[in-house]
C-alpha positions in Angstrom: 88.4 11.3 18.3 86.9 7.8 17.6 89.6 5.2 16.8 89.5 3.0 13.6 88.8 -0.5 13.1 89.1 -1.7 9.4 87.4 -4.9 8.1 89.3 -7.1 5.3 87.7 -10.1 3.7 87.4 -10.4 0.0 84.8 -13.0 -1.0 83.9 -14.2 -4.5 80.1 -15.8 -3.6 77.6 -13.5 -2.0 75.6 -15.7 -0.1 78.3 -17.0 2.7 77.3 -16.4 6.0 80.6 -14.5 6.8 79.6 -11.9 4.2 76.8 -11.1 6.7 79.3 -11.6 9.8 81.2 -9.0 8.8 78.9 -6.4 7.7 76.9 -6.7 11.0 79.8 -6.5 13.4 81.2 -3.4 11.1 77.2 -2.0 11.6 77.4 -3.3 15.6 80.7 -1.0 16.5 78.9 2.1 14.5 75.9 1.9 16.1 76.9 1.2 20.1 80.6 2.2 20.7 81.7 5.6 21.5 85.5 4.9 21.3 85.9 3.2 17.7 84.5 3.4 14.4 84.6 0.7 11.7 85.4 0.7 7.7 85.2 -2.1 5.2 87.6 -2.5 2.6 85.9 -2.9 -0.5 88.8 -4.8 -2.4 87.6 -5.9 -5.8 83.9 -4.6 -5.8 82.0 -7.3 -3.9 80.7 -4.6 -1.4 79.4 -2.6 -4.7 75.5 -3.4 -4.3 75.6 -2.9 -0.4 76.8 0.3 0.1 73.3 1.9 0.9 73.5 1.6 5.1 74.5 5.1 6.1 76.1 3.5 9.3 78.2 1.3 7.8 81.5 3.5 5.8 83.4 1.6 3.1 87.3 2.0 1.6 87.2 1.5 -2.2 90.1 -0.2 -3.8 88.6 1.2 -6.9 88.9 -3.1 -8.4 86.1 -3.7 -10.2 87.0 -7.7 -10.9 84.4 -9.2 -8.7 81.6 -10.5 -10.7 84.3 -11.0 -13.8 86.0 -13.7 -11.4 85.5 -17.5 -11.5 83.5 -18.5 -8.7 82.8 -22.5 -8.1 85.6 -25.3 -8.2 89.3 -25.5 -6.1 90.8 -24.4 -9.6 88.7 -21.6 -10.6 88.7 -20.3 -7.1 92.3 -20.7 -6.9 92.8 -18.3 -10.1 90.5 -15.9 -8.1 92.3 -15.7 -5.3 95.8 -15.0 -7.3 93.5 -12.4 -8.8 93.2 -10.5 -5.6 96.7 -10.9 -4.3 97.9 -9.2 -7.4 95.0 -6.4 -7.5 94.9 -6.1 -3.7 98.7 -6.8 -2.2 100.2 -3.0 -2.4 97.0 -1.4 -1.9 96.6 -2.9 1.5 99.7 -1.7 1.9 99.4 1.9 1.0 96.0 1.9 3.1 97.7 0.5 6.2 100.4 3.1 6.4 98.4 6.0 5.2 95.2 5.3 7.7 96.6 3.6 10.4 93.5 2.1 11.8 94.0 0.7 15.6 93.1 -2.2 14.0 92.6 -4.6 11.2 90.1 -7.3 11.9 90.7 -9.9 9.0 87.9 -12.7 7.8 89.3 -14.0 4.6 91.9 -14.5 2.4 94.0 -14.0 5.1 97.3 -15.0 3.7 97.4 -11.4 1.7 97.4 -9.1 5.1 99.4 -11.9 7.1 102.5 -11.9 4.0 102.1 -8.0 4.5 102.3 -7.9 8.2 105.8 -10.7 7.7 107.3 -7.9 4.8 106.7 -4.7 6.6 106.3 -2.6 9.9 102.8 -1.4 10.4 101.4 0.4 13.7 98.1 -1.1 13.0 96.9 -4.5 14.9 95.6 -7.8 13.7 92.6 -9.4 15.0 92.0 -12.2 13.6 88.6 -14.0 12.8 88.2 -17.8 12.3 86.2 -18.4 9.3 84.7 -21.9 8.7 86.7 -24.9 8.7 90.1 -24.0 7.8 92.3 -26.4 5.9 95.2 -26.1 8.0 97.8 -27.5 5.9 101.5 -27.4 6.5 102.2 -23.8 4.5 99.6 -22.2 6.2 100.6 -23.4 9.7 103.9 -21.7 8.9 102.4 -18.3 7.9 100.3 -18.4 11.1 102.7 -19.4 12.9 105.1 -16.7 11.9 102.2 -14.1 12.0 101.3 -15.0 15.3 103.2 -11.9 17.0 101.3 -9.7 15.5 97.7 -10.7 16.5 96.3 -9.4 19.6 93.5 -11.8 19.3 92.0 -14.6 17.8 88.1 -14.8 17.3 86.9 -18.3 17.2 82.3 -18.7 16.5 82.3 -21.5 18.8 83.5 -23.0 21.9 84.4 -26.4 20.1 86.0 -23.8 17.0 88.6 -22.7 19.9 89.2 -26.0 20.7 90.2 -26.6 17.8 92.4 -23.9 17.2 93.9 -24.3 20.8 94.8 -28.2 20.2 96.9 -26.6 16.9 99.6 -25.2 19.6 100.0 -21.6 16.8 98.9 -19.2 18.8 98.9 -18.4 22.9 96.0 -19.7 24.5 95.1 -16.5 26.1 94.8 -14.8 22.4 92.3 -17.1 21.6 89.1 -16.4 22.6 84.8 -17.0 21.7 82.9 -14.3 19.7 80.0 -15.0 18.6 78.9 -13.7 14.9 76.3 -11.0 14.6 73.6 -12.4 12.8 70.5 -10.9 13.8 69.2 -7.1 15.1 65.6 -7.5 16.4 64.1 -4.6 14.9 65.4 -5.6 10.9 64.1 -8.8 11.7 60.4 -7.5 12.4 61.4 -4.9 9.5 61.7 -7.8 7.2 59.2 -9.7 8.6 56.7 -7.1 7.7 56.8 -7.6 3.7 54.0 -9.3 2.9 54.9 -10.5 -1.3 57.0 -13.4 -1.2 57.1 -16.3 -4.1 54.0 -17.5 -5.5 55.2 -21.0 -5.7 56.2 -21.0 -2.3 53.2 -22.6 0.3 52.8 -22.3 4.1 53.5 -24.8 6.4 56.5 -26.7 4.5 59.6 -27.9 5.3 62.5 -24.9 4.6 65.9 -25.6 3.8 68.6 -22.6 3.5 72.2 -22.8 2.3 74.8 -22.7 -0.9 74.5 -25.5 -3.1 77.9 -27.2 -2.2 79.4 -30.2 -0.6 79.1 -28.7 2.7 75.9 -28.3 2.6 74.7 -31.9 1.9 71.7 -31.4 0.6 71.7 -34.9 -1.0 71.4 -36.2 2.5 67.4 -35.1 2.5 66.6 -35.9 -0.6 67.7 -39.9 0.4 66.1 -39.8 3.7 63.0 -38.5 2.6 61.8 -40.9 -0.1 60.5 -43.7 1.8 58.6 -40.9 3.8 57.0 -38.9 0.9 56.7 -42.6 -0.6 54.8 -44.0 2.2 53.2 -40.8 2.9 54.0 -39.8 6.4 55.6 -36.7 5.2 52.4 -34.7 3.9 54.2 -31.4 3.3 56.4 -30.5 0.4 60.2 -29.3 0.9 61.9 -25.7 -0.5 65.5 -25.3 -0.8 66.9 -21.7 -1.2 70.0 -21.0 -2.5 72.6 -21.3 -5.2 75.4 -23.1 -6.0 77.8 -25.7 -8.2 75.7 -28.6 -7.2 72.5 -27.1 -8.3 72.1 -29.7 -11.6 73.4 -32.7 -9.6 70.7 -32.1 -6.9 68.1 -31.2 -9.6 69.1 -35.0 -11.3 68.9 -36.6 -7.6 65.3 -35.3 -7.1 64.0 -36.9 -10.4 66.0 -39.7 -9.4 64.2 -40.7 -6.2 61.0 -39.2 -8.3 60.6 -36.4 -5.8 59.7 -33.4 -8.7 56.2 -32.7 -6.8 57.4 -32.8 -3.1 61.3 -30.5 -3.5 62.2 -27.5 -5.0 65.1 -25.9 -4.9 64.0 -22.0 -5.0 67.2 -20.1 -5.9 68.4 -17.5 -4.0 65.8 -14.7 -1.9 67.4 -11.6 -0.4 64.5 -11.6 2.5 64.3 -15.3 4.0 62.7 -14.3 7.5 59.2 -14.0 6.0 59.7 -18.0 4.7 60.9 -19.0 8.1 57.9 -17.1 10.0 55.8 -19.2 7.2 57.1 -22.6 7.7 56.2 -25.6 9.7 60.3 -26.7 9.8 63.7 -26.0 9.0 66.1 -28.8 8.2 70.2 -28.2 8.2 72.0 -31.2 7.0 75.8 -29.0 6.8 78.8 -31.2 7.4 80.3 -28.8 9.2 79.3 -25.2 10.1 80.2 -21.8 12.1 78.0 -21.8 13.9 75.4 -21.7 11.0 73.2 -18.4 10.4 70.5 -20.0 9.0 70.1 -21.9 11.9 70.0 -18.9 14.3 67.4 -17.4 12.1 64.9 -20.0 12.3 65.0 -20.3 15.9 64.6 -15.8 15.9 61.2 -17.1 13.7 60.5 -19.6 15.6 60.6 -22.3 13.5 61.4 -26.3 14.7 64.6 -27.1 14.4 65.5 -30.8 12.6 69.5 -30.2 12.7 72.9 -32.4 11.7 74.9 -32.8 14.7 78.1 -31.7 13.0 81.2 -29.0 13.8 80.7 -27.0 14.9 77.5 -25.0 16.0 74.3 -26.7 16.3 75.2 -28.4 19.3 75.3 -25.1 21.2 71.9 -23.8 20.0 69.9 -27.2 20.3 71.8 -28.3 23.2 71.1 -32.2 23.8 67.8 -32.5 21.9 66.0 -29.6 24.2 66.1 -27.4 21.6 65.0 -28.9 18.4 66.3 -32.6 16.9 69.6 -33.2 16.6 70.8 -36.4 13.9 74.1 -37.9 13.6 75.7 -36.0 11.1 75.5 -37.4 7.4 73.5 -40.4 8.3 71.0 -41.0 6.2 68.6 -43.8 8.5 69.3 -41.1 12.1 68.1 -37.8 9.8 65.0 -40.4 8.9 64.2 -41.3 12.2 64.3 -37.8 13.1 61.9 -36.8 10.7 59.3 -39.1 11.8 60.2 -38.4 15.5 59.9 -34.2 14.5 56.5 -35.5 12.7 54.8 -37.6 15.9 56.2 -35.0 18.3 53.1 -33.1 20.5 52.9 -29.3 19.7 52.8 -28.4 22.9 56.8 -30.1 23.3 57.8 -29.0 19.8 56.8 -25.1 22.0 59.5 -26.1 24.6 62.4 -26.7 22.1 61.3 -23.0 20.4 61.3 -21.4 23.9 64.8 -23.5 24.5 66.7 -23.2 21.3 65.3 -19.2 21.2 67.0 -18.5 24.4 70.4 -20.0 23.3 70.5 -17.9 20.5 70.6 -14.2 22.3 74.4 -14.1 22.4 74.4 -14.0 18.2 72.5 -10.4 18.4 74.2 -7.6 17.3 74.5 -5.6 20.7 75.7 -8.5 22.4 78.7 -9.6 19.9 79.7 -5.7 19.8 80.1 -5.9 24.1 82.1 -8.9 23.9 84.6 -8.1 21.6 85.2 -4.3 23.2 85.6 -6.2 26.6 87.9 -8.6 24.8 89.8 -5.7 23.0 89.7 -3.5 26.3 91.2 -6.1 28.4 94.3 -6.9 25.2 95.4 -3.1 25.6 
């Protein structure tokens, strides 16, 4: 009889990357292993609209809070998250003891398992996934620290991620470890690929940005940078945006701003962005900070140029000292200029070689390989 690995991380905006992170590694252990099985916890409804993958078993808190809850500002998604603790606390609880899965692999809003794990006994394990770029202020220090003995391991995206957590002195170096995010399974991708109808005010052979509207994303960066280059004309092709967001006005007002309404558009969101990427002539990341960034993986699986911020922690490891796409210093407005016009004056035949280079590093982010590492690293903890 298979063993039982349940998935916990409530989310309140469908289009983070770790929504994806952790429905692919729940799809990776159902599809390859022959000793576990996985479950997501669907806590307050935000799994509702993707329960149709027959390979991939949900738990139903039976909340249905999630598209009632506020979603954008520290305030508003502070009031969420006391939202879930209340709905969510005791029936994490009751699921724990009465399902004992081997183990409980948490992404987010960790605090809720971790103050359950401090209150009570449970025979179930914690492995614990990184997410992002945690604010590691003094309170949560403590509850990590105090949790610490009951995580067998601790998942970081990147090498620099572990690092990170390593330099933090919380948990024993040996429990920390690198596994890398599913993002991609080749044959969805060509699946995807394969749609022909996409948006009629999209055109081939632009420049294609992907992300949340948010801070983190610093979109703002591109829209400065590229003025003088649409204005002087040595950027010939226009600029989409996908995705949503809080800063979607204030990026709409910078655009008419630098008088840039016929070269950018933001898009909104599309639930099938492969066909874009195969359609476009570069993708563009400005993030602050990322982990690793599944946006970027994607475009180098389409083979798309890569024109990337330098910034933590991610795109270092994929474009690897320039050979596989352009790297800028992160949120500098002249460096992401020059590296336009470098990206625009580069020959095809080297813009090839940083494909080939930056489609080689990404191999370890495929869903076969993420599902090996983490049953070697689990195997090896028992």
């Amino acid at each position: 009889m298979k063993e039982n690995l349940f998935y916990w991380g409530p989310f309140i905006d469908d289009n983070i990357g770790t929504k994806k992170a952790i429905f692919n590694s729940a799809l990776s252990v159902n599809k390859f292993s022959k000793k576990y099985k996985s479950t997501i916890i669907n806590s307050i409804g935000e799994w509702d609209d993707d329960q149709k993958n027959d390979l991939v078993k949900f738990l139903d808190f039976q909340n249905k809070n999630y598209r009632k809850l506020p979603r954008f500002g520290f305030i508003r998604s502070r009031i969420s998250f006391i939202i879930i603790f209340i709905k969510c606390f005791w029936k994490l609880k009751k699921v724990l003891k009465k399902e004992r899965p081997e183990y409980l692999i948490v992404h987010l809003m960790t605090s809720i398992p971790f103050v359950l794990f401090l209150l009570f006994k449970f025979k179930t394990k914690i492995l614990f996934r990184v997410s992002g770029k945690p604010k590691l202020n003094f309170l949560r220090k403590i509850l990590w620290k105090l949790v610490s003995k009951n995580i067998s391991l601790v998942f970081c995206n990147t090498a620099e991620q572990r690092n990170e957590i390593i330099r933090e002195k919380i948990f024993s170096e040996e429990k920390i470890k690198v596994l890398y995010d599913p993002v991609f399974s080749i044959s969805e991708v060509l699946k995807e690929r394969s749609h022909k109808k996409y948006d009629n005010n999209f055109e081939r052979n632009n420049i294609i940005m992907v992300g949340r509207l948010t801070k983190q994303k610093n979109f703002e960066i591109f829209i400065k940078a590229s003025e003088q280059l649409y204005r002087d004309n040595l950027l010939k092709c226009n600029t989409y945006i996908f995705g949503s967001g809080e800063d979607r006005d204030k990026l709409l007002k910078l655009i008419k701003l630098h008088n840039l309404e016929k070269n950018i558009f933001l898009m909104g969101n599309k639930k099938n962005i492969h066909k874009y990427f195969s359609m476009s002539k570069a993708f563009v990341l400005t993030s602050l900070w990322e982990d690793p960034g599944f946006v970027l993986i994607e475009a180098a699986l389409n083979n798309v140029p890569i024109i990337s911020s330098d910034c933590k922690s991610g795109p270092r490891e994929i474009i690897v000292d320039n050979n596989g796409g352009f790297l800028f210093q992160n949120n500098n407005v002249e460096d992401l200029k020059k590296k336009l016009v470098e990206f625009i004056n580069t020959d095809k035949n080297e813009i090839k070689k940083k494909i080939t280079v930056s489609k080689k590093n990404i191999r370890k982010y495929s869903l076969f390989r993420h599902f090996k590492l983490m049953e070697n690293y689990i195997n090896i903890n028992q």
